[in-house]
C-alpha positions in Angstrom: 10.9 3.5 35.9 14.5 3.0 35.0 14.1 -0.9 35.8 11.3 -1.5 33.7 13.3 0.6 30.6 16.0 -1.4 31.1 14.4 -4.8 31.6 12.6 -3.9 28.3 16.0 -3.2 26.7 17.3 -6.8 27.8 14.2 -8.2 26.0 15.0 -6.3 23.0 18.7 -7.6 22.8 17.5 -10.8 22.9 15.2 -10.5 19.8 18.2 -8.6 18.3 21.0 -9.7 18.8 22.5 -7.8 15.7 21.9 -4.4 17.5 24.7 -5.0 19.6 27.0 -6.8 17.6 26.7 -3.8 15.5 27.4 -1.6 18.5 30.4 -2.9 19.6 31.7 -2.4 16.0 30.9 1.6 16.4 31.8 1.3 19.6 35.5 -0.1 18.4 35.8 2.7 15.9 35.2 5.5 18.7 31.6 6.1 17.8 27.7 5.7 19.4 24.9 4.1 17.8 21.4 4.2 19.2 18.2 2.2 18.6 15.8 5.0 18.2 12.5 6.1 17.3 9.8 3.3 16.3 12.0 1.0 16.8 12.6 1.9 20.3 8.3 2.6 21.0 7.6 -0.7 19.7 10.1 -2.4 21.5 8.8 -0.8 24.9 4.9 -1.4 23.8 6.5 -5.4 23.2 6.0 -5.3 19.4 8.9 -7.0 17.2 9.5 -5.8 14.2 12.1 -6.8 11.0 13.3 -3.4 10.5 15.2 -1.4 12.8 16.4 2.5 13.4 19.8 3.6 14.3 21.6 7.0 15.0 24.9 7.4 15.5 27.6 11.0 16.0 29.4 9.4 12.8 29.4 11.1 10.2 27.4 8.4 6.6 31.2 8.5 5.0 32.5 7.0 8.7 28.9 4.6 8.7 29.7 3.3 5.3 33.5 2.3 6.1 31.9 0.6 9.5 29.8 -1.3 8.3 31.3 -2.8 5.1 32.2 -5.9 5.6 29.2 -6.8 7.8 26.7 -6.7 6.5 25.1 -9.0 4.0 24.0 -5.9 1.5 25.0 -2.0 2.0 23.2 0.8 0.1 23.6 4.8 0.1 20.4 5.5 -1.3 19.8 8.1 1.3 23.4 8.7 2.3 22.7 12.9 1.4 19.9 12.5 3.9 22.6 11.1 6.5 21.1 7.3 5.8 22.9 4.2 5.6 21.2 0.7 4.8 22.0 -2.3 6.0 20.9 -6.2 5.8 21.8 -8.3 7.8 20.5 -11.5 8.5 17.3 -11.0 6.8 16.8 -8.4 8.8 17.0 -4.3 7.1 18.9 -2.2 9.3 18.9 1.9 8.8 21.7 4.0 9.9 21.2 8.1 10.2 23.7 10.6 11.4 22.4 12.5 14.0 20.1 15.5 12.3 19.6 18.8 13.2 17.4 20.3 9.9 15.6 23.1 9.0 12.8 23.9 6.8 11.9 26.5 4.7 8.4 25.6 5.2 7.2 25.9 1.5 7.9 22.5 0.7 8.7 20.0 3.1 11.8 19.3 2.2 14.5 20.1 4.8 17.9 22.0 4.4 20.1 18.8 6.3 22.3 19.6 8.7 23.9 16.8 11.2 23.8 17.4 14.4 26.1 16.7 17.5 24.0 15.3 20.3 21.2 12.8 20.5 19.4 15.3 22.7 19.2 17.5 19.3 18.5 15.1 17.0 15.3 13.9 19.3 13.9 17.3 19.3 13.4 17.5 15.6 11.5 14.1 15.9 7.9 14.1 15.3 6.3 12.9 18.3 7.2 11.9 21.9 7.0 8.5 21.8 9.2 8.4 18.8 11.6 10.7 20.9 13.2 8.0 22.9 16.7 6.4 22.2 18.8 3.7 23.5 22.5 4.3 23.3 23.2 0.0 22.6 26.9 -0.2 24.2 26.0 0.8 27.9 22.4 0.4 28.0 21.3 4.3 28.7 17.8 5.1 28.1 17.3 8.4 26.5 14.0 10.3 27.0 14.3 14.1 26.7 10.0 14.8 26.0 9.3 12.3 28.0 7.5 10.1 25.3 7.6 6.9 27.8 4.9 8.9 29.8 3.1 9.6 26.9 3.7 6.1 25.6 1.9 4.4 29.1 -0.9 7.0 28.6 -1.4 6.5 24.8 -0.9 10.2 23.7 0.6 11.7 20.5 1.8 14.8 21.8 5.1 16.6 19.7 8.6 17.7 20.7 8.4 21.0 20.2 5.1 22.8 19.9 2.9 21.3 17.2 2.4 24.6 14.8 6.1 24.3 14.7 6.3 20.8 13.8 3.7 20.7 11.6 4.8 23.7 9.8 8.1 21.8 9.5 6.6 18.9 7.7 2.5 19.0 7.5 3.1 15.2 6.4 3.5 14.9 10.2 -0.5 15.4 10.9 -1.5 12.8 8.7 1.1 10.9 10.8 -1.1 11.3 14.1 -4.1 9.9 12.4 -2.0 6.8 11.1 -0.8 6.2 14.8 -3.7 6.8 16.0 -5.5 3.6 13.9 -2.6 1.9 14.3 -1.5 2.1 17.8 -4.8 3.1 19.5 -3.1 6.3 20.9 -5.2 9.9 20.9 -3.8 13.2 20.0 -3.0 15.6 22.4 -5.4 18.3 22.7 -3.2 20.6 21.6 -2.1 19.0 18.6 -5.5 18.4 17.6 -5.9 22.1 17.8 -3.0 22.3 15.8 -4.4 20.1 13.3 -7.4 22.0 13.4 -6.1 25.3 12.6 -3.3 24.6 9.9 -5.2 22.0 7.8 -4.3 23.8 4.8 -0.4 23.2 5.2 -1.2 20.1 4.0 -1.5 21.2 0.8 2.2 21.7 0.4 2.4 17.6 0.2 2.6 15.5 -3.2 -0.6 13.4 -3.5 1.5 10.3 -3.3 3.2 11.1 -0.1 -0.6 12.0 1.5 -1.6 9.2 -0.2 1.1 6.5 1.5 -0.2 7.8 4.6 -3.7 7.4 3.8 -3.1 3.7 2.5 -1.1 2.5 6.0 -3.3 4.2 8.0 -6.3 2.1 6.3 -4.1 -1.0 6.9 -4.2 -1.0 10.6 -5.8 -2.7 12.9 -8.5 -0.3 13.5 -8.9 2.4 11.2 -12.0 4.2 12.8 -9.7 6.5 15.0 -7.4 8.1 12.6 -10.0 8.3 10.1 -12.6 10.5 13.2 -9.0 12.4 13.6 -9.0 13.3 10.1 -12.8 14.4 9.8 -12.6 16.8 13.5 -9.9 18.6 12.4 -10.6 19.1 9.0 -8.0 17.3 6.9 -10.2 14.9 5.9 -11.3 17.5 3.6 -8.2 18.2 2.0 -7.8 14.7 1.3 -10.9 12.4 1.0 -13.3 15.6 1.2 -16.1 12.7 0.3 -16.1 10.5 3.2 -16.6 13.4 5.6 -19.5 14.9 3.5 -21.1 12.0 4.2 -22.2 13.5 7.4 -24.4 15.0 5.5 -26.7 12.3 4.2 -29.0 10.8 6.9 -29.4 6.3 6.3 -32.4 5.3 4.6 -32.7 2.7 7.2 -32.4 5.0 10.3 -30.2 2.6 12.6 -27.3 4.9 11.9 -26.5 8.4 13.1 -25.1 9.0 9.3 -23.9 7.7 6.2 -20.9 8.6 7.1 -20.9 6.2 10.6 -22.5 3.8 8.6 -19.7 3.6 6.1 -17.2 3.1 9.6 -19.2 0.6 10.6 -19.2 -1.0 7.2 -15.0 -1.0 7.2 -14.6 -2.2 10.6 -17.0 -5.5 9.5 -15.2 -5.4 6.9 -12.2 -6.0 8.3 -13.4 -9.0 10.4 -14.4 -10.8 7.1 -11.2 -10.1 6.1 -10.1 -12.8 8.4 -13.7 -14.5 8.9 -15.1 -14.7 5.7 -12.5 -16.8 2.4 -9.5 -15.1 4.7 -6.8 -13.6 3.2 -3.6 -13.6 4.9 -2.9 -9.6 4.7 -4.8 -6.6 5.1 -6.8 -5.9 2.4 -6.4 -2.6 1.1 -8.9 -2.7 -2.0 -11.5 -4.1 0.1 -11.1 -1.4 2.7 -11.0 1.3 0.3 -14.4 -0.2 -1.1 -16.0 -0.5 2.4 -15.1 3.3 3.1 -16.2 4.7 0.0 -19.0 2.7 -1.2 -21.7 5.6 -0.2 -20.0 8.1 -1.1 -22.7 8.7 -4.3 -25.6 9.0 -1.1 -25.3 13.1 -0.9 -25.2 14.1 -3.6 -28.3 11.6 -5.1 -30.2 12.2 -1.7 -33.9 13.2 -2.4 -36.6 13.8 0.4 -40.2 11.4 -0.2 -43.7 12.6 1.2 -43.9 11.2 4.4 -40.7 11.0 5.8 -38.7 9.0 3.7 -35.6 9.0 1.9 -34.0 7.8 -1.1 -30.9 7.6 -3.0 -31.5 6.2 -6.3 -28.1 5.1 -8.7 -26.0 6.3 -6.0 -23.5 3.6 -6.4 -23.0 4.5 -10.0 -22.7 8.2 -8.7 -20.8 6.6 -5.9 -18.4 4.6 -8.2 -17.7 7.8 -10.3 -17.1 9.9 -7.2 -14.6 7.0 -5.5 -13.0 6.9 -9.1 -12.2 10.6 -9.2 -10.6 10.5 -5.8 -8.6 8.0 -6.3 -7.1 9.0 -9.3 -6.3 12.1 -7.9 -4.6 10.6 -5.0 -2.5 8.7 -7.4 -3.4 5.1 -6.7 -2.3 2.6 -8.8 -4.9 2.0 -12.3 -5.6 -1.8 -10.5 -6.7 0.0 -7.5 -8.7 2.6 -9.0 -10.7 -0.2 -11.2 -11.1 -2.3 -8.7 -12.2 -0.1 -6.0 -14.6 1.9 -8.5 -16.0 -1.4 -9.7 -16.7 -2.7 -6.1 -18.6 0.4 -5.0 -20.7 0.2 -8.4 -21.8 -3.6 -7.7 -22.8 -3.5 -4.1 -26.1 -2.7 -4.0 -26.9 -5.6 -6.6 -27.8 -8.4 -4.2 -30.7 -6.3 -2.9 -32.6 -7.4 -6.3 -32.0 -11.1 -4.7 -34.9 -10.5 -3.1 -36.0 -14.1 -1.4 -34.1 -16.2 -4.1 -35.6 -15.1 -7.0 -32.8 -14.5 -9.5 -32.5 -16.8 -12.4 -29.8 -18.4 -13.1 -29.0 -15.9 -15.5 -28.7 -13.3 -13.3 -26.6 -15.1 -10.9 -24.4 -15.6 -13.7 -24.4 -12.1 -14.7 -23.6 -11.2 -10.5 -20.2 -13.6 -11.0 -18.9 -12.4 -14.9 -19.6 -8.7 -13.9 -17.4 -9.5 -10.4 -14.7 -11.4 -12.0 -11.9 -11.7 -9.7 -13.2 -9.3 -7.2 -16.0 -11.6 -6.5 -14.7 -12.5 -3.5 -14.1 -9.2 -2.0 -17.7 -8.4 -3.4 -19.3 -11.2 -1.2 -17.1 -9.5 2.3 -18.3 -6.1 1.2 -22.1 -6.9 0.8 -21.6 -8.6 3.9 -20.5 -6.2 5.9 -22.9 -3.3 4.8 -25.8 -5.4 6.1 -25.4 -3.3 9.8 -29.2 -3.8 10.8 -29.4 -3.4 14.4 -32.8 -5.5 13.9 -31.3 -8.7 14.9 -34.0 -10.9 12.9 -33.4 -8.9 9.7 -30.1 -8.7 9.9 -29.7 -12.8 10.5 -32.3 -13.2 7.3 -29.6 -10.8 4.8 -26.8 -13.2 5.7 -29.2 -16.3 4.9 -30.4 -14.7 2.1 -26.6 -14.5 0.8 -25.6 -17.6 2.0 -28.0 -18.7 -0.2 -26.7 -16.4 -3.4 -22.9 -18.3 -2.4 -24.3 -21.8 -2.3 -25.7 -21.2 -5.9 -22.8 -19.8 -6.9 -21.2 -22.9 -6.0 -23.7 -25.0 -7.4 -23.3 -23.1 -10.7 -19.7 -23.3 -10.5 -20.1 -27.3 -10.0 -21.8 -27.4 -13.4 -20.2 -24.8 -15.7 -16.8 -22.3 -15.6 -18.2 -19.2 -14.0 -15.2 -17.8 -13.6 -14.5 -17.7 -17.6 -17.8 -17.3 -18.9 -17.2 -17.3 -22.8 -19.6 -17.8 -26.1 -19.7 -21.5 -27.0 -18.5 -20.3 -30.3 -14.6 -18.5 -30.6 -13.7 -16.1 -32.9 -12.4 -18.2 -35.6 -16.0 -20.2 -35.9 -17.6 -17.0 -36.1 -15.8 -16.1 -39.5 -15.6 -19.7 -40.3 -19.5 -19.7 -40.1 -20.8 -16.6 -41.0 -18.0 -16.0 -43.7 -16.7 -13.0 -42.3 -13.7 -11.3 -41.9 -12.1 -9.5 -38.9 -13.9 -6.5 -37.8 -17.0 -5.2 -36.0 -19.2 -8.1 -37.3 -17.4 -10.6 -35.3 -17.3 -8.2 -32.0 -21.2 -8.3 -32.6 -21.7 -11.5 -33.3 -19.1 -12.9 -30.0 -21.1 -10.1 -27.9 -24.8 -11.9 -28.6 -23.4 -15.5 -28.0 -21.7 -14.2 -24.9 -25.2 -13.0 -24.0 -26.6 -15.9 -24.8 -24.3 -17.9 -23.1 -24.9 -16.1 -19.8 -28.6 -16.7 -20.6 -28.9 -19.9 -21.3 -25.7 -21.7 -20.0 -23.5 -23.4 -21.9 -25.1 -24.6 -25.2 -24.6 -27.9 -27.5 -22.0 -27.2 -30.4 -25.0 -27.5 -32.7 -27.2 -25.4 -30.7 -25.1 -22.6 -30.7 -24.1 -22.7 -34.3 -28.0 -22.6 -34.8 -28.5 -19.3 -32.9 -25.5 -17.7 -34.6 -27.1 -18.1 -37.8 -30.2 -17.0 -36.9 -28.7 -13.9 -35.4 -26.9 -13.2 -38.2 -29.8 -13.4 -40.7 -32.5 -11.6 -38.6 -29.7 -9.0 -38.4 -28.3 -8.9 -42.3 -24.8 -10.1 -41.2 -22.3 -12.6 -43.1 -23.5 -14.7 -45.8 -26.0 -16.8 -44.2 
């Protein structure tokens, strides 16, 4: 075991060379300094990352003094909290007297207290395969709980027992479901009983803390398991109650156990359009929100039809109100909120497509009403067409093919992306002989309208139409 921990060490050096120049300087001043934490876990699963996690005996005014000089940028931001940060190279470094904390356990802010050993400051740690540490100047692997185990066997499993750690920081659950879409690892069954049974704690975090967590944990790879962690044990509820009262609402179209597996399904195809479909070069956190929420409205505007059937009519503008809510109450960002809310209200238009037989008004309408999100609309629709009927499912992405090549062809002709009245604002009072104020709103509205109708429109033409608006409807002195 040893061999393979230190080959996997060597490795590491060689990607970072920094980690032991920077060792033999603590090394020099009488101290230890070891890689630890994620830094150490990622190294051993073989992922590189730009950031990396120290701990040293010395105490942040001792850090400070060894590292000034070396690096390219120092800051003591965190230095109360025992942190020094470093760049070097491009590369952010972070420093941290060994801790030894303790919680009062109404907050989740900790009383700090550095510690003496590495052994100690491991224990407080939130889960074994973040438990491991690498003391840089003689190559000694570090493993107290025994995270590499855990680490070959893909388990999240704590330190100390998990009602302690969790009542230390409840921050730490939503931390299990984050590594668990991130890394692919399961919970232990312990701490998912943990979980289970102290849900509430988790009400003693900010909304922006739970909803960082939320937000990185939607940005991995594969969300699906963290977000199943979060519905079985019950935080879900506490934090997006509305995605696991979906389970609630049986699909219309019966090829799904629930709305609420349908939505899962929808994000992880989702995600593969991310890439697929116009990619993007990051993960797309809008979209993903929009993939996850978008039938969220389905419960609570479910209604049962003779026969069997189902419905749930306007629940995307129930569903866009809901999402909105949540959001804001999580403390996302105005952009996010807008966007997200705006996405789940649009995505049931395309089903009026029908076999082609939108005008080109309404095709018009589908791009000025998507603006910029257009893009992420077309991924979205895409991906919530999860028909397990092969045939019908290959006949929705024609049909939308179709919708996109119109688009284009549209967009060939005329500015789709800036739809605007043929007319500006300074015609309009020019013309009508008004001055500013809700005349001219009205008046730019209808030739917006008409201008969506119709196209774009001859200078004459349009002139024309304003005045006839304008008489038909008493306004300006025409």
């Amino acid at each position: 075991m040893n061999d393979v921990v230190d080959e996997q060490v060597v490795g590491l050096m060689e990607v970072s060379p920094l980690a032991e120049e920077l060792a033999e300087r603590f090394a020099r001043a009488g101290h230890r300094l070891y890689l630890v934490g994620g830094s150490v876990r990622d190294a051993l699963l073989g992922r590189r990352s730009s950031d990396l996690d120290f701990t040293t005996d010395a105490r942040p005014d001792r850090v400070l003094k060894i590292v000034s000089g070396w690096g390219d940028a120092v800051w003591d931001v965190g230095i109360a909290f025992g942190t020094v940060g470093v760049t070097k190279k491009g590369m952010q470094l972070e420093i941290t007297t060994f801790r030894a904390d303790s919680y009062d356990r109404v907050g989740r802010n900790p009383e700090v207290t550095f510690g003496d050993s590495i052994e100690g400051d491991l224990l407080r740690r939130d889960f074994t395969v973040n438990a491991m540490a690498v003391e840089l100047a003689s190559k000694t692997f570090i493993d107290p709980h025994d995270g590499l185990s855990a680490l070959r066997e893909k388990v999240l499993d704590t330190p100390a027992t998990p009602q302690e750690s969790f009542a230390d920081d409840p921050l730490r659950m939503l931390r299990a479901a984050r590594f668990a879409a991130q890394l692919g690892f399961a919970a232990a069954p312990r701490v998912v009983d943990a979980m289970t049974s102290m849900a509430e704690e988790l009400d003693r975090i900010t909304a922006e803390r739970v909803q960082a967590e939320l937000s990185k944990l939607l940005l991995a790879p594969d969300p699906r398991p963290g977000l199943e962690l979060l519905v079985e044990t019950g935080l879900a509820d506490r934090v997006v109650p509305e995605v696991s009262g979906m389970r609630l609402a049986i699909d219309e179209h019966h090829q799904h156990k629930d709305v609420y597996q349908h939505s899962l399904t929808v994000l992880a195809q989702a995600i593969d359009l991310e890439q697929t479909h116009e990619p993007t070069s990051e993960p797309d956190l809008i979209l993903r929100l929009a993939a996850l929420l978008h039938d969220v409205g389905k419960p609570a505007t479910r209604e049962f039809q003779p026969g069997g059937g189902v419905s749930f009519h306007h629940h995307e503008v129930v569903g866009a109100r809901m999402a909105r809510k949540r959001l804001r109450a999580l403390k996302f960002s105005k952009e996010i909120v807008d966007d997200v809310s705006q996405l789940v209200f649009l995505h049931l238009r395309f089903h009026g497509y029908g076999k082609g037989e939108w005008t080109d008004s309404a095709v018009r309408r589908y791009v000025t009403d998507a603006g910029p999100l257009l893009t992420r609309l077309h991924k979205l629709v895409r991906a919530d067409c999860t028909t397990r009927n092969r045939r019908k499912a290959a006949a929705l992405q024609a049909t939308y093919d179709d919708l996109e090549t119109r688009i284009a062809e549209l967009k060939a002709k005329e500015d789709l992306d800036r739809v605007r009245p043929d007319l500006n604002g300074e015609e309009i009072m020019e013309l009508l002989g008004l001055k500013p104020g809700p005349d001219v709103g009205k008046a730019w509205k209808f030739l917006k309208e008409l201008r969506l109708d119709r196209g774009p429109l001859e200078h004459d033409e349009a002139v024309a139409e304003l005045k006839k608006w304008a008489a038909e409807n008493g306004i300006g002195g025409v």
